[in-house]
Backbone bond lengths (Angstrom), bond angles and torsions (degrees), N, CA, C in turn:
res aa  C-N    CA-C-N  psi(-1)  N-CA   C-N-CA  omega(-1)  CA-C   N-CA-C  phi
1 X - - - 1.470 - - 1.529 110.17 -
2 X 0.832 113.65 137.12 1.531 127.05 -177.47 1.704 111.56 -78.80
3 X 1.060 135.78 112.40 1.947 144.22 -152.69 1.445 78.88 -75.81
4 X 1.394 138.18 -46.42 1.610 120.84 -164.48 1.493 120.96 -85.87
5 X 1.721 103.25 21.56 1.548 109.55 176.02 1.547 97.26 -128.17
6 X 1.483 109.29 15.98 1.791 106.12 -176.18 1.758 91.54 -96.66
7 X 1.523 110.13 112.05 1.694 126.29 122.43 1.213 116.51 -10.79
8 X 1.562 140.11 73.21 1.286 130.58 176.50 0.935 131.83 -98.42
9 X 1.780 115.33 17.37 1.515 137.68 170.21 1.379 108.07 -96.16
10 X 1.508 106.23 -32.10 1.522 120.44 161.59 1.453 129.95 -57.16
11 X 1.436 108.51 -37.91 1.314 115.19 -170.07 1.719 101.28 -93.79
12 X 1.139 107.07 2.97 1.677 116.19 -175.29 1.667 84.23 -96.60
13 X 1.357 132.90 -87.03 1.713 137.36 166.64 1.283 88.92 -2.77
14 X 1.346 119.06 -82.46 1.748 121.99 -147.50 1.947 101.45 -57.89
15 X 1.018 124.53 -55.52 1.119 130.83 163.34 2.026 138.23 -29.96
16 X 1.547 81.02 -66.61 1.602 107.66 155.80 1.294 100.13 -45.21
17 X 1.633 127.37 -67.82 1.346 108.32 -153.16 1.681 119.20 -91.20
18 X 1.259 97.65 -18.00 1.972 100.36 174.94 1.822 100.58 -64.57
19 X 1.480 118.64 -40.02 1.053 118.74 170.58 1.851 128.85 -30.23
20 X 1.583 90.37 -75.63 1.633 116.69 156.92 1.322 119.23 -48.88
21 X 1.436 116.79 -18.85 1.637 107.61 178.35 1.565 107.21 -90.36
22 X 1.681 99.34 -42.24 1.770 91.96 -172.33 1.529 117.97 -70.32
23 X 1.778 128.33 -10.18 0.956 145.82 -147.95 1.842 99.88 -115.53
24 X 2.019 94.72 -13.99 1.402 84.19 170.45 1.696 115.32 58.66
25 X 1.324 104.47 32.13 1.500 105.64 -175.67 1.974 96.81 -116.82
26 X 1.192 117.87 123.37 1.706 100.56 148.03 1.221 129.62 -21.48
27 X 1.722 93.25 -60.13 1.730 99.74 -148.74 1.720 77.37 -158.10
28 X 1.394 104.97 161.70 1.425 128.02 176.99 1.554 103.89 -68.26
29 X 1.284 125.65 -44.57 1.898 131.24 -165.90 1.917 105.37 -76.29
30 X 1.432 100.68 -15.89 1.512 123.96 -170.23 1.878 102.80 -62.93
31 X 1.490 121.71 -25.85 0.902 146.92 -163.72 2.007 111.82 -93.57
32 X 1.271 94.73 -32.03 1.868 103.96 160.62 1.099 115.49 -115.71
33 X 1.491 141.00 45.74 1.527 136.06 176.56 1.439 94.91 -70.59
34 X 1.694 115.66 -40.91 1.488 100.36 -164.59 1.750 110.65 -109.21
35 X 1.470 96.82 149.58 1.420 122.50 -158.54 1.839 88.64 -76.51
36 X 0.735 152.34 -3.29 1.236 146.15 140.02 1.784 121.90 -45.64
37 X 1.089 87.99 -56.60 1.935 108.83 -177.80 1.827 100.46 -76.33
38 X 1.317 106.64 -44.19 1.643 99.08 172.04 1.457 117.80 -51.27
39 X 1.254 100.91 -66.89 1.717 101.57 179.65 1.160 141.77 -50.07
40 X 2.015 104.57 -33.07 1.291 98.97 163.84 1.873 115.39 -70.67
41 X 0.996 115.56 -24.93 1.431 127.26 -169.90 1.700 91.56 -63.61
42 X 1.355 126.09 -44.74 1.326 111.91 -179.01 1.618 120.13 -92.53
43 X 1.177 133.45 -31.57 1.425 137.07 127.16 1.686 116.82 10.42
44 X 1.910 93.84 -68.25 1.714 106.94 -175.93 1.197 94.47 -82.78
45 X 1.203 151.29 -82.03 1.803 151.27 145.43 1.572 103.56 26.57
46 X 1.138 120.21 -39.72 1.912 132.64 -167.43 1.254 93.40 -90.05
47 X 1.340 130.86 -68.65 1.418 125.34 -178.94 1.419 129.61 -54.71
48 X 1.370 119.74 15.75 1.363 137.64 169.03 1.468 115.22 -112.65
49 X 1.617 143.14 45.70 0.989 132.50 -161.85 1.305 120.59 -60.36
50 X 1.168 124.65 -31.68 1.361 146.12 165.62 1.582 127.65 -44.23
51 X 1.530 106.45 -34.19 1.364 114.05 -174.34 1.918 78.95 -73.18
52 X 0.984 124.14 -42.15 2.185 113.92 -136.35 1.571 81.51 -82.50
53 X 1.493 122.28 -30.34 1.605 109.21 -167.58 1.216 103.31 -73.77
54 X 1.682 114.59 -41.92 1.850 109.45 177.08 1.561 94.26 -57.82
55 X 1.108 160.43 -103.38 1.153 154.38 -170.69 1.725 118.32 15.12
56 X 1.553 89.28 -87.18 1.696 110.80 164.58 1.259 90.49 -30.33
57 X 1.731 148.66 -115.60 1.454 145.49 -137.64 1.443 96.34 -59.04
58 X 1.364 143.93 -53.79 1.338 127.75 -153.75 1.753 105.79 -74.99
59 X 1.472 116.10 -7.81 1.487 105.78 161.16 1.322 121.55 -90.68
60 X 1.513 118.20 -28.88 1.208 100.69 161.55 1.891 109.54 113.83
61 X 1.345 102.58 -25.04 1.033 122.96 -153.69 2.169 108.46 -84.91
62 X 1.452 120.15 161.81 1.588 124.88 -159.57 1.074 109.39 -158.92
63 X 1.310 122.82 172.21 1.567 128.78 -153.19 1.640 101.90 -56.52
64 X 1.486 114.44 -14.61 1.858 102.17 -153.85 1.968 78.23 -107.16
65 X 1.013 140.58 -4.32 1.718 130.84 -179.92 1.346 116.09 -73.18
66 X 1.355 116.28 159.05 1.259 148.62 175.47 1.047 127.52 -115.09
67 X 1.382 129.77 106.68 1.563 133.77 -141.59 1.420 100.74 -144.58
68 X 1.795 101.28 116.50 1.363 110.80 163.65 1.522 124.82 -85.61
69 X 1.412 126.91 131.70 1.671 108.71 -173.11 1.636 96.24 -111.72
70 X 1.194 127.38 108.83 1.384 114.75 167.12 1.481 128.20 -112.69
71 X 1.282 94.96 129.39 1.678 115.77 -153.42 1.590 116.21 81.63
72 X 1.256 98.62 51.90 1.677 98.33 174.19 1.119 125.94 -69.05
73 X 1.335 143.01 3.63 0.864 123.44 -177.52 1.411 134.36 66.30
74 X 1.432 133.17 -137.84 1.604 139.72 175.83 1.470 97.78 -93.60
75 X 1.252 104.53 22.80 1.805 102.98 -179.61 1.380 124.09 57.68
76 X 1.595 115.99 27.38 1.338 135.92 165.74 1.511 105.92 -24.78
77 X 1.814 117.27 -85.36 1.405 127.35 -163.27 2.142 84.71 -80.40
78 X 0.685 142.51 -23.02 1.429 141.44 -135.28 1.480 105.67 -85.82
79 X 1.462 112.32 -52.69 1.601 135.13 173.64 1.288 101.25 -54.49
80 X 1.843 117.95 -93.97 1.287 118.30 -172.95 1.548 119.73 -29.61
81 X 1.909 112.12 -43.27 1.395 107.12 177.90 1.516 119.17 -48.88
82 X 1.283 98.25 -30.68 1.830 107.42 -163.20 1.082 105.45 -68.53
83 X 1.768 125.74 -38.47 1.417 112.09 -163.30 1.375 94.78 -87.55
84 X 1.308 137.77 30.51 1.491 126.43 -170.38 1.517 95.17 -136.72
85 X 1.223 125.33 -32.66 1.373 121.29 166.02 1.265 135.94 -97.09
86 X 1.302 118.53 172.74 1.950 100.42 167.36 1.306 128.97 -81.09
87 X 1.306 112.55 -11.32 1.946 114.26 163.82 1.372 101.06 -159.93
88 X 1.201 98.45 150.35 1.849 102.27 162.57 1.568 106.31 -150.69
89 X 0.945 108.74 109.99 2.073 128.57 170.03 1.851 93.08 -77.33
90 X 1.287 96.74 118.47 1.725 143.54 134.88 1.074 134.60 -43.97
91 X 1.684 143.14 83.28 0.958 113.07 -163.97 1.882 87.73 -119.17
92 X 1.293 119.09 120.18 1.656 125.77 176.09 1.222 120.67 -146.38
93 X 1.082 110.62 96.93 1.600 129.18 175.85 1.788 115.58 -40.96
94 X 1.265 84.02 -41.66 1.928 82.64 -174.04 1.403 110.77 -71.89
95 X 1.703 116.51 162.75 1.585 125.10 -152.90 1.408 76.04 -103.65
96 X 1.478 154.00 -52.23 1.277 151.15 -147.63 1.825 88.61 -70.68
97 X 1.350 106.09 -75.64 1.619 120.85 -161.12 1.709 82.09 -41.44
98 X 1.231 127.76 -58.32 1.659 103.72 -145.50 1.497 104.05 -60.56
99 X 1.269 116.70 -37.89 1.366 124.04 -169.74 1.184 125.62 -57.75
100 X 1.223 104.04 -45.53 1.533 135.85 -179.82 1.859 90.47 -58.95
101 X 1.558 99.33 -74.14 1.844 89.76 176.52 1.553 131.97 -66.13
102 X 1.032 115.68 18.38 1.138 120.07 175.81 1.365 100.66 -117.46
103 X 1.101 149.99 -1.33 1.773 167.58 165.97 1.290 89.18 -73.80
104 X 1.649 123.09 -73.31 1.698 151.47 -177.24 1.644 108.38 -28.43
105 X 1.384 96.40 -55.18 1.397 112.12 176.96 1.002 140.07 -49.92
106 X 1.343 97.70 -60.46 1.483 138.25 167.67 1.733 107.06 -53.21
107 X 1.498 101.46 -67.10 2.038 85.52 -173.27 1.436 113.66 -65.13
108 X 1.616 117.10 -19.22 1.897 115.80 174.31 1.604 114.82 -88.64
109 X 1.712 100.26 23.53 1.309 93.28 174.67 1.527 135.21 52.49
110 X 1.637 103.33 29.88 1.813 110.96 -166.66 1.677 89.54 -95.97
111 X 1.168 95.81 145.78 1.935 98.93 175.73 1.719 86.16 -144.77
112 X 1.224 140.55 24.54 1.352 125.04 155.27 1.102 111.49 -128.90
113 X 1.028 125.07 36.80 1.683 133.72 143.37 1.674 134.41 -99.51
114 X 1.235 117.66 92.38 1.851 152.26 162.89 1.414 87.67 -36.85
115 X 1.290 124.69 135.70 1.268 141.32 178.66 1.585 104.52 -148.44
116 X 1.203 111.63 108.83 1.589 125.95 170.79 1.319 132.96 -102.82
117 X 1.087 118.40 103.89 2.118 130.71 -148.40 1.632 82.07 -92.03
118 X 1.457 113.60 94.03 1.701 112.03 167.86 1.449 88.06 -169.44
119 X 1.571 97.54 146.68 1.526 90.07 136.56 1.118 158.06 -113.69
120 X 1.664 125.77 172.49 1.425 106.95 -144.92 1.088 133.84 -76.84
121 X 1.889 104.44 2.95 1.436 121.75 167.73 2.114 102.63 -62.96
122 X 1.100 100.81 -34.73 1.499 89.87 -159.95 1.824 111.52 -108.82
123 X 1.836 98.61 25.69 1.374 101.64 169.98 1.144 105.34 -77.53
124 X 1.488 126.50 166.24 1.365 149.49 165.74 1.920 101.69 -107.29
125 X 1.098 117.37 122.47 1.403 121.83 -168.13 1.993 94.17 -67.55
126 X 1.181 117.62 -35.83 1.446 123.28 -177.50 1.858 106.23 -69.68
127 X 0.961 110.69 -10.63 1.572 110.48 -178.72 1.509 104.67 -104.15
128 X 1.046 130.06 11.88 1.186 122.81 167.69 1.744 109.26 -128.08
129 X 1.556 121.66 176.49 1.625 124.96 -141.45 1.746 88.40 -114.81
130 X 1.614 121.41 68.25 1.030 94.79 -153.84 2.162 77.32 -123.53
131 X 1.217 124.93 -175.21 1.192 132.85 31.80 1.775 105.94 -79.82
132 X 1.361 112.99 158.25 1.372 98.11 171.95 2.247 99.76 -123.65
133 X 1.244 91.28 149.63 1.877 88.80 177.18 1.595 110.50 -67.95
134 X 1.453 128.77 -34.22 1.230 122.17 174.11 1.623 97.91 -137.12
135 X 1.358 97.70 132.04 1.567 117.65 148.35 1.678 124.78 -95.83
136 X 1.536 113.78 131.44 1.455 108.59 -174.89 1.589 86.59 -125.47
137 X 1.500 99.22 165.95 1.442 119.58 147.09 1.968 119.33 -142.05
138 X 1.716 114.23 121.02 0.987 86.39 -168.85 1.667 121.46 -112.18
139 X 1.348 123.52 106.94 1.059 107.01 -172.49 1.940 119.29 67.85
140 X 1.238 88.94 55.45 1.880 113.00 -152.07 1.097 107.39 -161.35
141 X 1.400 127.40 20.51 1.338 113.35 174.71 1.270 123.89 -115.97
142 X 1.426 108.33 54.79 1.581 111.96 -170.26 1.225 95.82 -109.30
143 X 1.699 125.27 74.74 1.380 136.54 128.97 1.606 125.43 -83.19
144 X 1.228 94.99 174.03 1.694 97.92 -177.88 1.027 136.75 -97.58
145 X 2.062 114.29 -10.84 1.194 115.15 166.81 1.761 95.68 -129.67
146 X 1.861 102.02 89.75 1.606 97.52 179.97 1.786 109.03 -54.85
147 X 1.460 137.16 -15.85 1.319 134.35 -173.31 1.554 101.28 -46.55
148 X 1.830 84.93 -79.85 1.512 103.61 -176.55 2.001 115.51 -39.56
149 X 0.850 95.88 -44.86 1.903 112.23 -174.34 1.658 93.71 -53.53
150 X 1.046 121.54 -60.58 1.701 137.18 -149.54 1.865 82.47 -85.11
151 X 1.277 129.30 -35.36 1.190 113.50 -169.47 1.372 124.70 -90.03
152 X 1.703 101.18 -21.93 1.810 104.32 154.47 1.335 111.56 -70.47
153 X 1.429 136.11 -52.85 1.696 115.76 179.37 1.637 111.55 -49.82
154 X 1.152 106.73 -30.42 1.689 92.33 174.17 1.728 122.80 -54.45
155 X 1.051 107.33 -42.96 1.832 141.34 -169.94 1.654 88.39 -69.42
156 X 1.131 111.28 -44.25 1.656 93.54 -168.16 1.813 103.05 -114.98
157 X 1.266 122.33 32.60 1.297 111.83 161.28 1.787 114.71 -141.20
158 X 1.506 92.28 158.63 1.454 94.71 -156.70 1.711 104.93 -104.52
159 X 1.290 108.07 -11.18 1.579 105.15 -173.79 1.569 101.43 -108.54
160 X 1.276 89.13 -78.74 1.422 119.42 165.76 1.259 154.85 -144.78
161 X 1.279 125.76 169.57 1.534 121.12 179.59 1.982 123.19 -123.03
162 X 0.879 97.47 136.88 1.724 108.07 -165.80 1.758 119.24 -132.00
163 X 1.210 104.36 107.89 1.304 101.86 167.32 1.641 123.48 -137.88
164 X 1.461 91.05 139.24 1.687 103.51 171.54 1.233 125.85 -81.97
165 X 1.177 119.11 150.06 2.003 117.82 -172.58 1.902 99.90 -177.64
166 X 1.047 84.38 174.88 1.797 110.37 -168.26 1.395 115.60 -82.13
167 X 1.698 119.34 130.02 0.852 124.23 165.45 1.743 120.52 -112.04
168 X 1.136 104.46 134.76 1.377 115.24 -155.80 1.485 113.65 38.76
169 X 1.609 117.32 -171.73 1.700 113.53 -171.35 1.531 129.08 -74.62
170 X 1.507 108.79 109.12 1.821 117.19 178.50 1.867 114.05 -31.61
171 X 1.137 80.20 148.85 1.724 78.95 -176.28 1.576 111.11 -45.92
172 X 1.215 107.87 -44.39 1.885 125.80 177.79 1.586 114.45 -43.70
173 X 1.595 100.73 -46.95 1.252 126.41 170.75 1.640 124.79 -45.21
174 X 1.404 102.67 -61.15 1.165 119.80 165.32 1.685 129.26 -55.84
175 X 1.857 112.31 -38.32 0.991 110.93 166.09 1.868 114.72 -49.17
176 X 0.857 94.21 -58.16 1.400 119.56 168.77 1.405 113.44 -15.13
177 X 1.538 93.10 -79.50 1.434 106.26 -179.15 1.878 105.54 -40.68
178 X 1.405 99.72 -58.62 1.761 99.22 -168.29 1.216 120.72 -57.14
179 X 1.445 116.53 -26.18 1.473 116.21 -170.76 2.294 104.89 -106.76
180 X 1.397 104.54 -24.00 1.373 77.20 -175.98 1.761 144.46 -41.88
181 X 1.923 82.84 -40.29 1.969 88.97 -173.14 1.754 107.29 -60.05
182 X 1.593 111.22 -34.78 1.343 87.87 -153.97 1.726 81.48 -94.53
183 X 0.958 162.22 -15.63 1.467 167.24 165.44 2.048 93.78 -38.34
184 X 1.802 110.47 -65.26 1.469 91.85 -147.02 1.723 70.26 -140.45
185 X 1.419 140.12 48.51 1.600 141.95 163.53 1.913 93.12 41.10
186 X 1.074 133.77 54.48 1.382 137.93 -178.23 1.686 111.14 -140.29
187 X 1.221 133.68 137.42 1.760 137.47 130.57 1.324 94.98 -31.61
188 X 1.413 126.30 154.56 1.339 158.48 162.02 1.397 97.02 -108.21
189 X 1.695 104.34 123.46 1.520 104.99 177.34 1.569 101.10 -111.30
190 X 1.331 100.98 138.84 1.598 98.76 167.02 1.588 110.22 -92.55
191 X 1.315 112.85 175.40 1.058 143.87 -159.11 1.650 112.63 -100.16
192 X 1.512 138.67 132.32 1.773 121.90 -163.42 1.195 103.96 -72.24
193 X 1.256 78.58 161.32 1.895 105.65 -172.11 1.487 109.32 -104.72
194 X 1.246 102.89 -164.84 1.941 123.62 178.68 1.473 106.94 -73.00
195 X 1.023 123.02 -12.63 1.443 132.48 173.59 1.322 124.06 -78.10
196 X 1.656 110.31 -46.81 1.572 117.02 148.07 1.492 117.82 -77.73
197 X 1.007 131.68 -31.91 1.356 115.92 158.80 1.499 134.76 -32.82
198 X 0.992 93.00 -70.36 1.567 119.97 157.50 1.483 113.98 -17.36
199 X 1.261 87.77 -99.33 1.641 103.73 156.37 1.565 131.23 -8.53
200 X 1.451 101.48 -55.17 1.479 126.14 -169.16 2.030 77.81 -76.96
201 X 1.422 98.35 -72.35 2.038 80.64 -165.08 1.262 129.33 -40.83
202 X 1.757 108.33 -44.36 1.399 109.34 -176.38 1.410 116.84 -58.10
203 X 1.703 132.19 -38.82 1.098 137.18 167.50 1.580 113.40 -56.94
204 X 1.362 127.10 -12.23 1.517 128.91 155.06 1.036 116.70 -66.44
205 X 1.783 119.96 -33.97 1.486 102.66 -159.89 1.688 101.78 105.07
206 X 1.122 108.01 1.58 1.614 107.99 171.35 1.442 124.36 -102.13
207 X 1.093 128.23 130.55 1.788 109.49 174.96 1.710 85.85 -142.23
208 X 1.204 84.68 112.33 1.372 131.78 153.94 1.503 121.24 -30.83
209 X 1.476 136.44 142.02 1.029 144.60 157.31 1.471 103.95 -96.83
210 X 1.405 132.51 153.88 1.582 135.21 -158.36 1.699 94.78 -140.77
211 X 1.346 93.82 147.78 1.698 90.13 160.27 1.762 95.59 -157.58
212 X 0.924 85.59 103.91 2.501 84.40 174.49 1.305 101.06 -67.48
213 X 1.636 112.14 133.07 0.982 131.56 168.50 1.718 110.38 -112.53
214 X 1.339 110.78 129.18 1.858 116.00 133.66 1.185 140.48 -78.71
215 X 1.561 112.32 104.13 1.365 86.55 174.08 1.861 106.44 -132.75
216 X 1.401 98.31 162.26 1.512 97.28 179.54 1.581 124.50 -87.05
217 X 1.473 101.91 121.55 1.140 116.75 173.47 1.365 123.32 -77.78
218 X 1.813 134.27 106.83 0.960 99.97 -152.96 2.287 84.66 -133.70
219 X 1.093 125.82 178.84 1.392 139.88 -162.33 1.521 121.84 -159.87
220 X 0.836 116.34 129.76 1.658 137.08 -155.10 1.005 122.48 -139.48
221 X 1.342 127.25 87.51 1.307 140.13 133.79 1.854 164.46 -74.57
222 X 1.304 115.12 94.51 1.496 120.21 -158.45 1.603 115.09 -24.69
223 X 1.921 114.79 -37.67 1.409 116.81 169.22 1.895 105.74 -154.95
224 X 1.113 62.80 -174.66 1.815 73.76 174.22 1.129 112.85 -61.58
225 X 0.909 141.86 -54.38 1.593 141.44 -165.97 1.361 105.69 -88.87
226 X 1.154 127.88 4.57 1.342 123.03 152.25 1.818 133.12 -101.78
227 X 1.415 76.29 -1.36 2.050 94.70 169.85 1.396 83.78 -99.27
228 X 1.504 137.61 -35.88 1.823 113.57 176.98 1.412 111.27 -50.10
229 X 1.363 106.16 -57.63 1.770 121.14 -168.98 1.376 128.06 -32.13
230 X 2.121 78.43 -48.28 1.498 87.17 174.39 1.702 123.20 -65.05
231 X 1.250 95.36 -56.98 1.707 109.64 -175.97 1.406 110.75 -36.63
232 X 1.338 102.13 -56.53 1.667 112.09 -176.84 1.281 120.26 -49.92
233 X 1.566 107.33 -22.02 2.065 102.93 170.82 1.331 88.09 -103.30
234 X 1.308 140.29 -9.24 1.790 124.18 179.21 1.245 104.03 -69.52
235 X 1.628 114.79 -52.80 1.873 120.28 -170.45 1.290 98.99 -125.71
236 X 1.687 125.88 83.64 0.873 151.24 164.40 1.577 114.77 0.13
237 X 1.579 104.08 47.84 2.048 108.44 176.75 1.618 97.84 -51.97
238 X 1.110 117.21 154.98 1.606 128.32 167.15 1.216 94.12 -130.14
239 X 1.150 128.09 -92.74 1.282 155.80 -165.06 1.429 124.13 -47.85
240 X 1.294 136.70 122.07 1.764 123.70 170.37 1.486 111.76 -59.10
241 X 0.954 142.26 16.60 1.242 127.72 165.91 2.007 97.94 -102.87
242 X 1.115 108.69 -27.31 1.814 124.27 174.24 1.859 96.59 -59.82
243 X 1.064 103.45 -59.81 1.353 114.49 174.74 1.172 113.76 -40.36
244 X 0.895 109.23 -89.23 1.815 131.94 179.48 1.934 100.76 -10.87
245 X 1.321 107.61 -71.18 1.550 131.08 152.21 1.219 103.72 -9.55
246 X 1.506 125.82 -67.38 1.499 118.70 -128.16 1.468 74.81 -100.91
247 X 1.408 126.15 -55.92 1.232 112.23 -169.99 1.504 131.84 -48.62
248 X 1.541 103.09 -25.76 1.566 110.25 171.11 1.330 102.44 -77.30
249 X 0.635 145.70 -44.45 1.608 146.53 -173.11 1.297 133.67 -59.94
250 X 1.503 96.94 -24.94 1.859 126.30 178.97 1.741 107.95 -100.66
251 X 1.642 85.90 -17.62 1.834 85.95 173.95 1.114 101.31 -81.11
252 X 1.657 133.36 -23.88 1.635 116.12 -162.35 1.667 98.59 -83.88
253 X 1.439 115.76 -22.48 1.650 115.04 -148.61 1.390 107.98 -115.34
254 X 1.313 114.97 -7.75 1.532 108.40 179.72 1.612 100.39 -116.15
255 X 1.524 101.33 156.24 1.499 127.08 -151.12 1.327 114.12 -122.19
256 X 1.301 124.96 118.35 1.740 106.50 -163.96 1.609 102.97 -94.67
257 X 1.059 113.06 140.11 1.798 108.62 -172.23 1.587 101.40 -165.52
258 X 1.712 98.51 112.46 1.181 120.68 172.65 2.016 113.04 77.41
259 X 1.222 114.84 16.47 1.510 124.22 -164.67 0.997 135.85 108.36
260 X 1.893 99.14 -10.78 1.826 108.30 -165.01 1.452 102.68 -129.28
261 X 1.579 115.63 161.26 1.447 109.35 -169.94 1.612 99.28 -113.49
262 X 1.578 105.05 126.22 1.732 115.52 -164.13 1.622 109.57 -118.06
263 X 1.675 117.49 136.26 0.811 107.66 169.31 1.629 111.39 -109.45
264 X 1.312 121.70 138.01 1.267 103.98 -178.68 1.324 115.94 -157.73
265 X 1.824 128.63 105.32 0.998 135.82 148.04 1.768 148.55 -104.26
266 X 1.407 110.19 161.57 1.465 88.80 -169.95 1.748 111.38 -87.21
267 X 1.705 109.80 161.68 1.640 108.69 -172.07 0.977 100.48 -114.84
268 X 1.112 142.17 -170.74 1.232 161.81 -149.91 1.845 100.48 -149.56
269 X 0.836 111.72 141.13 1.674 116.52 172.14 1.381 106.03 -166.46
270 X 1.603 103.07 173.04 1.278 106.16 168.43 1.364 126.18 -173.49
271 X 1.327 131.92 128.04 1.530 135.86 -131.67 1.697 69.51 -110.86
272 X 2.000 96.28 150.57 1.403 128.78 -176.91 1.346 102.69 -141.43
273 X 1.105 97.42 119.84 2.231 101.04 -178.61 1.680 90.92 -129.83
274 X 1.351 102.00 167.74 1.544 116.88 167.68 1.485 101.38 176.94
275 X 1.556 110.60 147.12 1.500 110.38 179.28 1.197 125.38 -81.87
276 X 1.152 129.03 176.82 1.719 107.80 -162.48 1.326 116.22 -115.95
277 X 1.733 91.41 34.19 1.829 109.31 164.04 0.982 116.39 -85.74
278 X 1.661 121.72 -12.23 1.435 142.70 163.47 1.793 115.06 -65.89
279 X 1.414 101.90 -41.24 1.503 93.49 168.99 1.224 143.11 -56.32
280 X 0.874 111.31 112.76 2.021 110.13 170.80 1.180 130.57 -27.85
């Protein structure tokens, strides 16, 4: 096959959705509806101070910017941005994340942060307060047509656009991989990477600036049977023989340190910016 007749918005769809099927998910945001799952997600999100400051400098952005966050989440990067800029629009589909960031908001005292409960497949670029100087997405781009997605942040930003995403399989990923066949008799499919990304920009007309990141992925649990609990609503155990599984599996990989049982490896990532003289 010839690489300059490969569909690589296609092979992102095809990907995206075997993903969502083995994971038994609708949709990627389907996964934070509840304000339980938000909070811890921002909780662990807090104990990384380092990731939000690399953020802060690699956008670039100061008290007089306009900052789009799409797929914010519990408003991790979204909040802090706000009290440092003059607006920043939210765009988070999930009912947990909004809540959760609007709690976030609220105790750091931010009142110029726009928060939009949709997703970003079904924004209208005219319904939101934009032009904005930078659009990001971080580690949020599990839609189904990245073209369309990547081609509204173009439309609504004036400097630039930046997004973070995965290179090769997340530590989570990998669990994954080891336990699906004997968990549910299936391959575990992951979800596309920076490789189709890529792909997908250069066929825009975009080429990308790159920077690989490490960062540590790390997981916290009070005991053992509460790293089961979790897993068991992550990879849908039913059954004690599912069990049986997970529990052997969590005995080889989790680490007891200081009272609590931790999982923790490093990922691979990698932030993509380009100015939006590159856009079409």
């Amino acid at each position: 096959m010839d690489i300059h007749e490969i569909d690589w918005n296609e092979v992102w769809k095809d990907l995206h959705e075997q993903n969502l099927s083995r994971r038994r998910k609708g949709e990627c945001a389907s996964i934070w509806e509840s304000r339980e799952s938000a909070l811890e997600f921002l909780e662990r999100s807090n104990k990384n101070p380092q990731r939000v400051a690399k953020v802060f400098s690699d956008l670039g952005v100061g008290p007089a910017s306009r900052v789009l966050d799409v797929g914010a989440g519990p408003g991790t990067l979204a909040v802090p941005l706000a009290s440092r800029c003059a607006h920043v629009t939210a765009v988070e589909p999930a009912a947990g994340m909004v809540e959760v960031m609007k709690e976030f908001a609220q105790k750091e005292g931010v009142e110029n942060l726009e928060i939009v409960s949709k997703r970003w497949e079904d924004i209208d670029p005219a319904e939101l307060s934009g032009p904005y100087d930078v659009v990001f997405a971080s580690y949020s781009l599990g839609m189904p047509d990245i073209r369309a997605a990547v081609e509204k942040m173009c439309k609504l930003a004036t400097k630039r656009v930046c997004l973070y995403w995965f290179l090769g399989s997340s530590p989570w990923e990998q669990w994954m991989i080891d336990l699906w066949p004997a968990l549910h008799g299936q391959e575990y499919r992951s979800g596309p990477k920076a490789d189709v990304l890529f792909h997908v920009l250069y066929d825009m007309g975009i080429y990308p600036n790159m920077e690989t990141l490490q960062l540590l992925y790390t997981r916290t649990f009070p005991d053992f049977d509460a790293a089961v609990e979790n897993f068991k609503r992550e990879y849908h155990v039913e059954t004690d023989a599912q069990e049986k599984i997970l529990r052997e599996y969590l005995s080889s990989v989790l680490k007891k340190e200081g009272g609590e049982f931790v999982l923790s490896e490093n990922s691979m990532r990698v932030k993509l910016w380009w100015e939006v003289d590159q856009c079409a």
